[in-house]
Backbone as a ProteinNet text record, in pm:
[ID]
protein_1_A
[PRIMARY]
XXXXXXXXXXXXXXXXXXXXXXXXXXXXXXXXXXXXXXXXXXXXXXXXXXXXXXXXXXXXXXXXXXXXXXXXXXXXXXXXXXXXXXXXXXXXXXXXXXXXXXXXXXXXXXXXXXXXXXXXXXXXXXXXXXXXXXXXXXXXXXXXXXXXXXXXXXXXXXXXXXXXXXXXXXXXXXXXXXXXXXXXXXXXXXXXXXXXXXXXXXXXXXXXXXXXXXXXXXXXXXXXXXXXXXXXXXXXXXXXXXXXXXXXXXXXXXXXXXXXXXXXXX
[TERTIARY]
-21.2	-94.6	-186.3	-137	-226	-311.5	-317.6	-410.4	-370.4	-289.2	-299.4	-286.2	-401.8	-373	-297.7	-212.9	-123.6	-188.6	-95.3	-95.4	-149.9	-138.8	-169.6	-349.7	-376.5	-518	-538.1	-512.4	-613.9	-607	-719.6	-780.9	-665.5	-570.4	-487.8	-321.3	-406.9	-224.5	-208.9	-255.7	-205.3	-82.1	-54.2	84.7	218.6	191.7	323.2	362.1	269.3	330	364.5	361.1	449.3	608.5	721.1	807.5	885.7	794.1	854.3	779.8	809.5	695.6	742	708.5	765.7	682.2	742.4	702.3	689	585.1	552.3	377.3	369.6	235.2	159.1	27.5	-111.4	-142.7	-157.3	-181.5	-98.7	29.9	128.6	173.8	96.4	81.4	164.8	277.5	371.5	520.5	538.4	615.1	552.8	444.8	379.2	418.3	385.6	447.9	563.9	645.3	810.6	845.5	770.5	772.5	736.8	669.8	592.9	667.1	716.2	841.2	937.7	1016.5	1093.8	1048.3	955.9	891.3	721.8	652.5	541.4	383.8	325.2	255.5	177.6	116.4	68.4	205	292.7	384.5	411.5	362.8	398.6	330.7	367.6	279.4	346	234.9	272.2	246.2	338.2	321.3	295.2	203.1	179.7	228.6	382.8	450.3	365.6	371.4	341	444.5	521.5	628.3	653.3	525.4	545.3	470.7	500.7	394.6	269.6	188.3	18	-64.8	44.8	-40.6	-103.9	-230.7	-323.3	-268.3	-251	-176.5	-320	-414.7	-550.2	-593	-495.4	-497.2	-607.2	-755	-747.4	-821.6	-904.5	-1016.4	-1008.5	-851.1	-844.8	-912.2	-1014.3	-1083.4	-1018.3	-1030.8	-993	-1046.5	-946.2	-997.1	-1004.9	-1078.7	-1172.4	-1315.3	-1310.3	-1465.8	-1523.4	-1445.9	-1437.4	-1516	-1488.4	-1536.4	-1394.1	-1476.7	-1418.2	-1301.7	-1172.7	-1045.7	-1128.2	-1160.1	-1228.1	-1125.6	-1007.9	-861.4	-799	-788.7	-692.2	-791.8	-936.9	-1025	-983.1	-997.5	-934.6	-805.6	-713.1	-578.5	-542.3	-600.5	-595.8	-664.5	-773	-888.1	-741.8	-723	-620.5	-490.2	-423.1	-370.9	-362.3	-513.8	-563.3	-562.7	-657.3	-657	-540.3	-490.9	-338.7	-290	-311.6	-275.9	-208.4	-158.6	-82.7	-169.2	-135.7	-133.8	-144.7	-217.6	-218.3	-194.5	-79.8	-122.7	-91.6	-108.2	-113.1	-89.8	-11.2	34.9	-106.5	-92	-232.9	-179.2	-220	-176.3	-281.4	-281.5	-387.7	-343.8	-227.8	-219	-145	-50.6	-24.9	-145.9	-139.6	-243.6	-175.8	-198.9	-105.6	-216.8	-200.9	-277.6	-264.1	-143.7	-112.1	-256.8	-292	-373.5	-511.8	-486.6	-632.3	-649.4	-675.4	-643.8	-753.2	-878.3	-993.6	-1023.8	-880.6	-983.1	-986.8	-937.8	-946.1	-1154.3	-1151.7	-1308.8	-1385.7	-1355.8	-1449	-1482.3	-1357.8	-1375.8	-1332.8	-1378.3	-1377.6	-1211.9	-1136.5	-1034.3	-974	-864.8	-831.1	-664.9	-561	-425.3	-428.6	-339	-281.1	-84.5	-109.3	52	105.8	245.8	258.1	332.1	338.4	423.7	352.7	322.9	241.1	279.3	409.5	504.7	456	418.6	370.4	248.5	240.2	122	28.2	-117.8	-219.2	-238.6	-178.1	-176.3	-350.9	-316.2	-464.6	-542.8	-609.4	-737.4	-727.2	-669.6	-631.3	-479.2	-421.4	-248.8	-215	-102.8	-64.8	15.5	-18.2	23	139.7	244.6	390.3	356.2	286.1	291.8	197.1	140.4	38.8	132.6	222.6	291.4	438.9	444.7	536.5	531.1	351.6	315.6	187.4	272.1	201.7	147.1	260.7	231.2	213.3	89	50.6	26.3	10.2	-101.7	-196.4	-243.3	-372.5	-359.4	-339.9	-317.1	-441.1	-377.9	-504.4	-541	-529.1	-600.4	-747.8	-771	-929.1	-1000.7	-1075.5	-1203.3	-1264.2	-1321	-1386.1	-1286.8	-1197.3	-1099.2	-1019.6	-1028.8	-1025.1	-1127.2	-1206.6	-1370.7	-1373	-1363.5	-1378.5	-1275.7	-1158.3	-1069.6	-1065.4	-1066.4	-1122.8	-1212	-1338.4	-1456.9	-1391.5	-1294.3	-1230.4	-1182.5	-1079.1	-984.2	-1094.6	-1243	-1329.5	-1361.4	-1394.8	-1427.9	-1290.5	-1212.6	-1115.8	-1066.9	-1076	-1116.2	-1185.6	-1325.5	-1473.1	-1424.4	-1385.4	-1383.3	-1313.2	-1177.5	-1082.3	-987.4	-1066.5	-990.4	-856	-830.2	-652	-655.5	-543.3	-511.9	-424.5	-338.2	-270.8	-271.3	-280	-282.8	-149.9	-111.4	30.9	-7.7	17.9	23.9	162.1	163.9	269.1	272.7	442	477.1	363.6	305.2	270.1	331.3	443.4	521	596.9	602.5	546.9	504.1	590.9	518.1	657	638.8	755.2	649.9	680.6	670.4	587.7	567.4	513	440	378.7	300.4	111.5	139.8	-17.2	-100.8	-186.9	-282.6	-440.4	-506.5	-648.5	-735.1	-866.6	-931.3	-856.5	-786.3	-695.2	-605	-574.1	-465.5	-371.9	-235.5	-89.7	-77.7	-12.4	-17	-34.1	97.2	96.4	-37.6	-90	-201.2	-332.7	-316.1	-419.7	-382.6	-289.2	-258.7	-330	-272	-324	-448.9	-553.8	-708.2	-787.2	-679.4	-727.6	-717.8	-579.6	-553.4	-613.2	-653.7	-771.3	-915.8	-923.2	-1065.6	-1083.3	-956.2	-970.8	-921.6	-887.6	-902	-1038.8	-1066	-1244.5	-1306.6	-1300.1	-1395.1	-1365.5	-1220.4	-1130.4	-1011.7	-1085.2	-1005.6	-931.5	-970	-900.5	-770.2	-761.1	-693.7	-599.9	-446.2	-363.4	-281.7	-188.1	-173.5	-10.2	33.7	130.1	166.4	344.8	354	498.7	577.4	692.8	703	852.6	917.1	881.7	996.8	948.3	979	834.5	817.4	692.6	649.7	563.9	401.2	385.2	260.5	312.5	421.2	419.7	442.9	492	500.7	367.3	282.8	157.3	44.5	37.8	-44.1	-57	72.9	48.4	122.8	116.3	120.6	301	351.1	398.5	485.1	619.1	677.1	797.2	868.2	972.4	1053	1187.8	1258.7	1268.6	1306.9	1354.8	1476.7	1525.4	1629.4	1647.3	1550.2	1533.7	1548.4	1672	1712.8	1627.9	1502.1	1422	1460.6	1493.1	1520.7	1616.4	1708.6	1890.5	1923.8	2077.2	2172.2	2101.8	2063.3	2031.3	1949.7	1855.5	1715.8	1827.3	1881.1	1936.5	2063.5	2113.9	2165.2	2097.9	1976.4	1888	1812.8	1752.5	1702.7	1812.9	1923.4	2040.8	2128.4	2069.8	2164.5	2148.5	2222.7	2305	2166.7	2107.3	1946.7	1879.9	1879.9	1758	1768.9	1689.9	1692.5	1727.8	1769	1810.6	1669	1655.2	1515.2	1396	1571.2	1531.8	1511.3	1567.9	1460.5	1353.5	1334.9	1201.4	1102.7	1140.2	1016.9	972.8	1092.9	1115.8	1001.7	1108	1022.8	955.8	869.2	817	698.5	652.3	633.4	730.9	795.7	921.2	1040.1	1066.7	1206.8	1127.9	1059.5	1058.4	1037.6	1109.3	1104.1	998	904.3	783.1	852.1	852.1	928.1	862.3	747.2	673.9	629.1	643.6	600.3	453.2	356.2	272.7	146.4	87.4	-28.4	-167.9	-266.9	-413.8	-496.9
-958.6	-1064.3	-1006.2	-900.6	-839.9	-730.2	-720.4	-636.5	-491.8	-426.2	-263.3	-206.9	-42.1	74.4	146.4	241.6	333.7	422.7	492.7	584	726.6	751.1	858.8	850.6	710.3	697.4	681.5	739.5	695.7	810.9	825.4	1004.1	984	931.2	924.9	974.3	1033.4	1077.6	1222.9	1293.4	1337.8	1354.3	1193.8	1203.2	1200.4	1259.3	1306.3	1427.9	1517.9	1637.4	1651.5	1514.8	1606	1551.4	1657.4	1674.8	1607.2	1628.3	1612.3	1493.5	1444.4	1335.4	1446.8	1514.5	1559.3	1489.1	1462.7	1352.3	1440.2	1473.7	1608.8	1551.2	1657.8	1652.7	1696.2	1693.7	1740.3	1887.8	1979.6	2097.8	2248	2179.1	2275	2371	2466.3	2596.6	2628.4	2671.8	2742.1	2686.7	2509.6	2453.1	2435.7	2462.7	2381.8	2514.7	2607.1	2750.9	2769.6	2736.1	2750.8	2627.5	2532.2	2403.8	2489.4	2533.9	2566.5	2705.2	2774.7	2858.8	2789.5	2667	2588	2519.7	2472.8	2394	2434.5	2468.5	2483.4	2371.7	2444.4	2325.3	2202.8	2230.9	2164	2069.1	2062.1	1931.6	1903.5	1900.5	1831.2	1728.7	1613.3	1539.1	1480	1543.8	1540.5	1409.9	1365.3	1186.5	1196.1	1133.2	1116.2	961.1	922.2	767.2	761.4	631.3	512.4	559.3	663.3	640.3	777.5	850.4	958.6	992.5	1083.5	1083.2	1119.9	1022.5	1092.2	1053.5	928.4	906.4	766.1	747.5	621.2	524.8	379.5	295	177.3	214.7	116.1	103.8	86	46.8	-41.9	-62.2	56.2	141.5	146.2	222	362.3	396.4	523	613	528.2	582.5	580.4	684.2	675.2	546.4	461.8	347.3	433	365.3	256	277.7	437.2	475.3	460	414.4	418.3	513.4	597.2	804	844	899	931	1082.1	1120.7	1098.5	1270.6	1399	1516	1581.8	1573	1659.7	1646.3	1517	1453.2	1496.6	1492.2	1564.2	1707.8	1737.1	1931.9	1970.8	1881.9	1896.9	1862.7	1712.2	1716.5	1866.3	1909	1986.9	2134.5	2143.8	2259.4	2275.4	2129.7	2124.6	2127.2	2061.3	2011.5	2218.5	2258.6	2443.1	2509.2	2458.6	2536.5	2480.4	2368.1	2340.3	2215.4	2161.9	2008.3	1886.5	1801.2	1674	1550.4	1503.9	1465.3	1288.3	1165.6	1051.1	1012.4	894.5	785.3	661	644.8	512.3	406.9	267.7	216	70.4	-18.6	-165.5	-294.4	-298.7	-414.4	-558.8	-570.4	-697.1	-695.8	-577.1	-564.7	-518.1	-584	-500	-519.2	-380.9	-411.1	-387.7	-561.5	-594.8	-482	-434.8	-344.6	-244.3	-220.1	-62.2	-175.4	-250.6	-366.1	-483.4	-519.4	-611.5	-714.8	-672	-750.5	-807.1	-768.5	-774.6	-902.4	-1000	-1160.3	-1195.6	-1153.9	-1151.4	-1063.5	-937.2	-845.1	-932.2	-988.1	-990.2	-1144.3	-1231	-1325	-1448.7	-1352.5	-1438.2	-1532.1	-1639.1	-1718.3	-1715.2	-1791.3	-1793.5	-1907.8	-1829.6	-1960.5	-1967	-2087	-2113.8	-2154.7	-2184.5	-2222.4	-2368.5	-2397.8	-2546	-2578.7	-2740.8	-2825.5	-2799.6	-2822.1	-2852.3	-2698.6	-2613.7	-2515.1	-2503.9	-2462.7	-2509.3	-2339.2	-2415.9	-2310	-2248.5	-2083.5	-2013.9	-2012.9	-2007.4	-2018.5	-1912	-1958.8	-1786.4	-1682.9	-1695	-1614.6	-1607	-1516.9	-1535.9	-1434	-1407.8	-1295.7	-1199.1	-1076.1	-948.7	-921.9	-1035.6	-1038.1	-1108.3	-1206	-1260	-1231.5	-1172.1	-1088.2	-958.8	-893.5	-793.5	-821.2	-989	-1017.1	-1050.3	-1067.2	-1092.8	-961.5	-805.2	-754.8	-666.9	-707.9	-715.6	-809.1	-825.3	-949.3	-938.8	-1017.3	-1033.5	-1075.4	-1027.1	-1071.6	-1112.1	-1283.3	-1293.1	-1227.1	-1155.3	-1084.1	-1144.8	-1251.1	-1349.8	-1397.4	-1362	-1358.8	-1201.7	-1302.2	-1193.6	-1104.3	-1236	-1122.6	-1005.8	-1016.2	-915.1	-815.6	-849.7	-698.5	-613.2	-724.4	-602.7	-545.3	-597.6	-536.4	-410.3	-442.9	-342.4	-254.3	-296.2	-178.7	-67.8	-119.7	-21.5	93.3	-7.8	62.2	210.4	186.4	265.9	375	325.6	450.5	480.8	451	516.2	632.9	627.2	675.2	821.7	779.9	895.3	963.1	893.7	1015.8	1102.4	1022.9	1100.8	1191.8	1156.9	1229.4	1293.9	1292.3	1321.7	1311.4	1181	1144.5	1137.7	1222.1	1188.3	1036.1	980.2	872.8	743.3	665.1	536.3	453.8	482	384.1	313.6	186.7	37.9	-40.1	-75.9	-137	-227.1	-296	-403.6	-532.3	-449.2	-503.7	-606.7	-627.5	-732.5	-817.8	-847.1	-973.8	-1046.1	-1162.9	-1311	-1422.2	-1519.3	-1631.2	-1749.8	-1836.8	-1936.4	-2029.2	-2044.1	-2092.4	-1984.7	-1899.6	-1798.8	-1892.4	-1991.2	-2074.6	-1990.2	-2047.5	-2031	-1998.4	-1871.7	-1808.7	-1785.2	-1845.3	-1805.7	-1790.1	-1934.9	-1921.2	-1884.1	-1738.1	-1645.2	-1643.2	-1606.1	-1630.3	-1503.7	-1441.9	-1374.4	-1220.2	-1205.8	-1159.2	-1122.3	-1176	-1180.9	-1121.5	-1192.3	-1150.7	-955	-907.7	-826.2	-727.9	-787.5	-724.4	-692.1	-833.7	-824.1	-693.6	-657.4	-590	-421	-394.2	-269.1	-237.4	-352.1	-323.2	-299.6	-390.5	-287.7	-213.1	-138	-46.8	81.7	92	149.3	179.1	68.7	105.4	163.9	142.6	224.8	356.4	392.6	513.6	535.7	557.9	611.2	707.2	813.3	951.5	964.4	836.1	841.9	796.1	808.6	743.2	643.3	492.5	347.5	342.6	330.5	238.3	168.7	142.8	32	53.3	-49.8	-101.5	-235.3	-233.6	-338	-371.2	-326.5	-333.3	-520.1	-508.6	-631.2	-612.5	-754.3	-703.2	-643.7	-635.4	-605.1	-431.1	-352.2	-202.1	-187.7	-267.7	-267.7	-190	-318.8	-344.7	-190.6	-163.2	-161.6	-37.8	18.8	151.2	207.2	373.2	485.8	538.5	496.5	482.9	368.2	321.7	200.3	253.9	156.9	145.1	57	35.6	-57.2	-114.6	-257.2	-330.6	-294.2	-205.9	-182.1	-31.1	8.2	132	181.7	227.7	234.6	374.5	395.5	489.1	492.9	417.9	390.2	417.8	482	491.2	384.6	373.5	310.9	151.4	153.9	2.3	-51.7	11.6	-65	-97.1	-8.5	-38.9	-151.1	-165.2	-323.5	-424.6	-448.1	-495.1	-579.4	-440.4	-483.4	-545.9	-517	-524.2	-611.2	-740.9	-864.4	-939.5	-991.8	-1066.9	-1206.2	-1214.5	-1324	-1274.5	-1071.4	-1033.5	-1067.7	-1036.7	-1066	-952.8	-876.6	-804.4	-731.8	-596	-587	-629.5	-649	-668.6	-824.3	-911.7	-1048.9	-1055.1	-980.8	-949.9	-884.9	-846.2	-818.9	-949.5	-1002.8	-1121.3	-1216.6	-1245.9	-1362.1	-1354.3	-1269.2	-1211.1	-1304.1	-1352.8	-1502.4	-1563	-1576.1	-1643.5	-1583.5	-1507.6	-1401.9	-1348.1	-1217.6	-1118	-1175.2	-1165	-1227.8	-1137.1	-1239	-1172.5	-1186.3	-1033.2	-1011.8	-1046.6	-1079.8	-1131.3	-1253.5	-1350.9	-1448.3	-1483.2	-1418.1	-1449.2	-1411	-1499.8	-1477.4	-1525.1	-1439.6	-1450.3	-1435.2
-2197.1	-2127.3	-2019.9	-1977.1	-1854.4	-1873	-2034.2	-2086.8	-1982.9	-1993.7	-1935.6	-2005.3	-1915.9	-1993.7	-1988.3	-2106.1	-2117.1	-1944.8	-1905.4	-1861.5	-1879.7	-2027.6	-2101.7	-2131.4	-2138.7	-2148.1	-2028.7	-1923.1	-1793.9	-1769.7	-1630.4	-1593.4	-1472.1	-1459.2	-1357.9	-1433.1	-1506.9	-1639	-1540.1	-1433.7	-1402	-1340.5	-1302.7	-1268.3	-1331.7	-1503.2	-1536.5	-1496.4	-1463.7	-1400.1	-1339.5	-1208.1	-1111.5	-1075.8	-1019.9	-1048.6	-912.4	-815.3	-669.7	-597.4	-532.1	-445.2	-261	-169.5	-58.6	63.8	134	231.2	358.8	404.2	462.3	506.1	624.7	659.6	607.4	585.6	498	590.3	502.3	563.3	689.5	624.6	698.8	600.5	598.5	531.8	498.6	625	625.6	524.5	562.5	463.8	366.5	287.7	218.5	87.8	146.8	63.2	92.6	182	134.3	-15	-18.2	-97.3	-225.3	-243.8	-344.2	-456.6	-336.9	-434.8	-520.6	-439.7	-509	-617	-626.5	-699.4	-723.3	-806.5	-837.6	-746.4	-663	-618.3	-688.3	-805.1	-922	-936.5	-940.2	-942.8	-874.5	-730.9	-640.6	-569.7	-529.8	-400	-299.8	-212.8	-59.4	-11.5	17.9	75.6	230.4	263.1	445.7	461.3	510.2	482.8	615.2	646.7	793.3	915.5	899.7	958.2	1048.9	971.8	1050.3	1169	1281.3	1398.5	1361.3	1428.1	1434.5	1328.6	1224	1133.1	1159.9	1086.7	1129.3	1075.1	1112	1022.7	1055.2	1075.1	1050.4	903.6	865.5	702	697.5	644.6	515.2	561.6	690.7	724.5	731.2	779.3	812.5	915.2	1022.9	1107.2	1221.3	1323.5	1436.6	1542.2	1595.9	1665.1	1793.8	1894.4	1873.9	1848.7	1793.4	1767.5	1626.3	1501.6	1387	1294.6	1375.4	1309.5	1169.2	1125.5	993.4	1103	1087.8	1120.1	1080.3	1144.6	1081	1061.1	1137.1	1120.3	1016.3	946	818.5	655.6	691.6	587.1	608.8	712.4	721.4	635.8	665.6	631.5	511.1	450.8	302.5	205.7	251.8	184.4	167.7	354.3	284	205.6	203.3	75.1	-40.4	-68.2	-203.5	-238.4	-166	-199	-245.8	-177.7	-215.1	-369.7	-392.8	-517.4	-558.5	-407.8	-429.9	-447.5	-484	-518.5	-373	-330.1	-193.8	-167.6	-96.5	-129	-1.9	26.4	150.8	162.5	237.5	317.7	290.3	208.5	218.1	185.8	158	105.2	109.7	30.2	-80.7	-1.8	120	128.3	303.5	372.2	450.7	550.4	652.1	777.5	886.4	946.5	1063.4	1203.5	1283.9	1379	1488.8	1485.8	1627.4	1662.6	1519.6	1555.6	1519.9	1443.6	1404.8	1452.2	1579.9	1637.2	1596.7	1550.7	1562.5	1386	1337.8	1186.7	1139.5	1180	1182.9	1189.2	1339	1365.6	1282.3	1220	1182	1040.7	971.8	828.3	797.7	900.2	836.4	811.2	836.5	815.8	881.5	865.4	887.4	830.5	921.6	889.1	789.1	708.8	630.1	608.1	572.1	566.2	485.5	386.5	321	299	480.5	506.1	611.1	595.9	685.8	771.2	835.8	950.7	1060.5	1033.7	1128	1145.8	1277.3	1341.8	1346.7	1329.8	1311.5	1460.8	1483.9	1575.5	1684.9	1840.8	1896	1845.1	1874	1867.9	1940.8	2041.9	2176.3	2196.6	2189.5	2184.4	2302	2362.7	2486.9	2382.8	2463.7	2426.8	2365.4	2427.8	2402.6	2200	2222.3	2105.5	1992.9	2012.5	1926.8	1859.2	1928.8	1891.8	1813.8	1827.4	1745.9	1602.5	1570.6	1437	1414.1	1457.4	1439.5	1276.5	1185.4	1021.4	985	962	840.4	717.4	626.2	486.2	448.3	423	329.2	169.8	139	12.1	-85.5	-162.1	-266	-350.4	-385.2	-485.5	-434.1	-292.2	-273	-362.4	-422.9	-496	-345.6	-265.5	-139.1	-82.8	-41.2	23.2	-131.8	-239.8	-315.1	-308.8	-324.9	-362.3	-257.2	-124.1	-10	-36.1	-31.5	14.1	-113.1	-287	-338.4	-305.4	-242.9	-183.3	-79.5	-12.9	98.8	45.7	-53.6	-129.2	-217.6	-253.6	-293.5	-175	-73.9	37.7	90.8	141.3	200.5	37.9	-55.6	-180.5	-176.7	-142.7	-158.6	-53.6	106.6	203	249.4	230.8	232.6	120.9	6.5	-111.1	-119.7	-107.6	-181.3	-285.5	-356.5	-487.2	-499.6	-450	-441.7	-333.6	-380.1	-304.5	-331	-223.6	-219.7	-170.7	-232.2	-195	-121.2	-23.1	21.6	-15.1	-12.3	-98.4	-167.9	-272.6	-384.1	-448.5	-406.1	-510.3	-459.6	-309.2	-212.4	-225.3	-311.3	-325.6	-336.4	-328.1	-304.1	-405.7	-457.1	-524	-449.5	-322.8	-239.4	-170.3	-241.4	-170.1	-154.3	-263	-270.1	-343.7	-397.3	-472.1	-413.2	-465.6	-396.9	-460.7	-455.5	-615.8	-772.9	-757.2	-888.8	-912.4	-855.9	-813.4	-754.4	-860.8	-701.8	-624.6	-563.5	-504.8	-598.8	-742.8	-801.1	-902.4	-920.4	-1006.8	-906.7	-779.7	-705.4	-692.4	-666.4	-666.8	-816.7	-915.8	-1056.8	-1027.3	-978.8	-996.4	-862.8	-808.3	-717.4	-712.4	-835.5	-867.8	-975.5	-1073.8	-1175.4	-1105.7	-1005.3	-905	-870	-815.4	-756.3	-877.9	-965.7	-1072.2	-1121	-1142.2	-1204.8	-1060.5	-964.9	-878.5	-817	-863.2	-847.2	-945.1	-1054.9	-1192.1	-1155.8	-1077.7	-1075.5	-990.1	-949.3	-794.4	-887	-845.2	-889.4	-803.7	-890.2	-761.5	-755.2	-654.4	-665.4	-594.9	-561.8	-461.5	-471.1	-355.7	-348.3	-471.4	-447.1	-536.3	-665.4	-800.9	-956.4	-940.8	-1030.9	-1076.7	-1206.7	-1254.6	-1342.1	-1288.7	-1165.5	-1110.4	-1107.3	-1055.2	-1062	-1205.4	-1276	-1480	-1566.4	-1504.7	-1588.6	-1532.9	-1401.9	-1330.3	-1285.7	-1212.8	-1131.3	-1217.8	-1144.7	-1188.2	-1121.5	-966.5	-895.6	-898	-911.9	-871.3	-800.6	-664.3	-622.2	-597.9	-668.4	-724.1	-539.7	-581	-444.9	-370.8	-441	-377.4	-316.7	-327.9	-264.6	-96.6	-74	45.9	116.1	134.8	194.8	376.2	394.2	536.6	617.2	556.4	657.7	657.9	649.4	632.4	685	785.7	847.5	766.7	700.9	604.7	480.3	452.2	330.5	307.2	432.1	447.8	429.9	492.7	509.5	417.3	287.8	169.7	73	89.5	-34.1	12.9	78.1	128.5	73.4	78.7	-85.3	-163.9	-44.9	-90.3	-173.8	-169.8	-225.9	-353.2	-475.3	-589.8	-683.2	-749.9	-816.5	-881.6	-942.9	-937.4	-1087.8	-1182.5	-1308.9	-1274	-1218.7	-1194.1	-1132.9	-1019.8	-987.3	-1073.6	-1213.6	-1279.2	-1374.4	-1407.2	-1520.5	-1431.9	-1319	-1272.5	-1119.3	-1127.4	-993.7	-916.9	-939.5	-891.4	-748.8	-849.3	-788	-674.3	-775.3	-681.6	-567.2	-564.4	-508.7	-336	-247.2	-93.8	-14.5	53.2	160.7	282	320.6	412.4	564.3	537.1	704.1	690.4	756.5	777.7	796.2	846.5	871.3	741.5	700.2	584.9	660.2	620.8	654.2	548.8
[MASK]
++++++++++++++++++++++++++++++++++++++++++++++++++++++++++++++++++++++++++++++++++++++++++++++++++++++++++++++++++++++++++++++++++++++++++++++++++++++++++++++++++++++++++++++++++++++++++++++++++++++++++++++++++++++++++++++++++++++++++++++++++++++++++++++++++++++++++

């Protein structure tokens, strides 16, 4: 139904080779060749998560705020990885933005909150510091055509510039039954139409995301089951309470099951 291509037919089949995903900084020589004895660098990729120090979480721009200059250290550091021989990917997401580091992107791009129940009330325009930082992850439902194309371009931009081989998508598979409808699109679908964009405008790059459902099925290169405890013991309580959905229903009926873990949609 979702018309996808094999893996094997895409210029992104490089990722059967590799063997390791290592979650490590871009351009640390010194681990990067202790890594590389163990494991061959050609099978490896070096993940830069959200979580580590010093990394940009101005998803998708990747520019240093508040001057929005292309980041010259993180081009340095990918370039000397890529030399060495690894495989390079990044923290990115087709639907999460996080206001903390993007405070203005409401005004820059147009958006507006939405909700999925009358009964709550449309937030001011102006909120205090305390409360701005309490809805400081939001979404962006991807069933807008304008905000894929946009943020596809984004995802060739941040490629040309910084040569990532991988685009991790954060929870991709974030949608509730009442997620509402966007240009036709539920949340899931909006998602599809946006990794098929960003495919055609970055074939080489390879996609993925959190949580199996039929959108990491059809689509990426990359999937991580919902139940994936990446976090220490506390996340992994967390994700695996007894509401969540199991991950083989979250692919069946992903629509439906899979729980959006933030409240707030834009």
């Amino acid at each position: 139904a979702f018309s996808p291509v094999p893996r094997s037919k895409r210029t992104s089949g490089w990722v059967d080779d590799i063997s390791l995903v290592y979650p490590h900084y871009f351009g640390d020589e010194k681990a990067l060749q202790q890594m590389a004895e163990i494991v061959p660098a050609n099978k490896i990729l070096v993940m830069n998560w959200g979580f580590l120090d010093g990394f940009n979480r101005r998803v998708p721009e990747y520019r240093l705020p508040p001057t929005g200059t292309v980041n010259d250290s993180l081009v340095a550091a990918v370039k000397k990885t890529r030399d060495m021989g690894f495989r390079t990917g990044i923290y990115t997401s087709l639907a999460l933005v996080d206001r903390d580091t993007h405070p203005t992107i409401m005004e820059e791009y147009g958006l507006d909150f939405y909700y999925n129940a009358p009964s709550e009330k449309k937030p001011a325009a102006t909120v205090s510091e305390e409360e701005r930082k309490k809805n400081w992850l939001v979404y962006v439902h991807p069933g807008s055509s304008t905000w894929h194309e946009y943020y596809a371009g984004r995802m060739a931009e941040v490629h040309r510039v910084y040569g990532i081989d991988y685009l991790y998508q954060d929870v991709t598979g974030c949608a509730t039954g009442s997620a509402g409808i966007i240009d036709g699109r539920t949340f899931n679908e909006g998602v599809i139409a946006c990794e098929k964009e960003i495919r055609r405008r970055v074939p080489d790059a390879a996609l993925g995301g959190e949580y199996w459902n039929i959108v990491n099925a059809v689509e990426e290169d990359f999937g991580i089951i919902s139940l994936l405890a990446w976090g220490g013991a506390g996340h992994a309580a967390e994700i695996s309470r007894p509401h969540n959905p199991h991950p083989i229903l979250s692919y069946l009926f992903s629509d439906y099951c899979v729980l959006w873990p933030h409240g707030v949609a834009i």
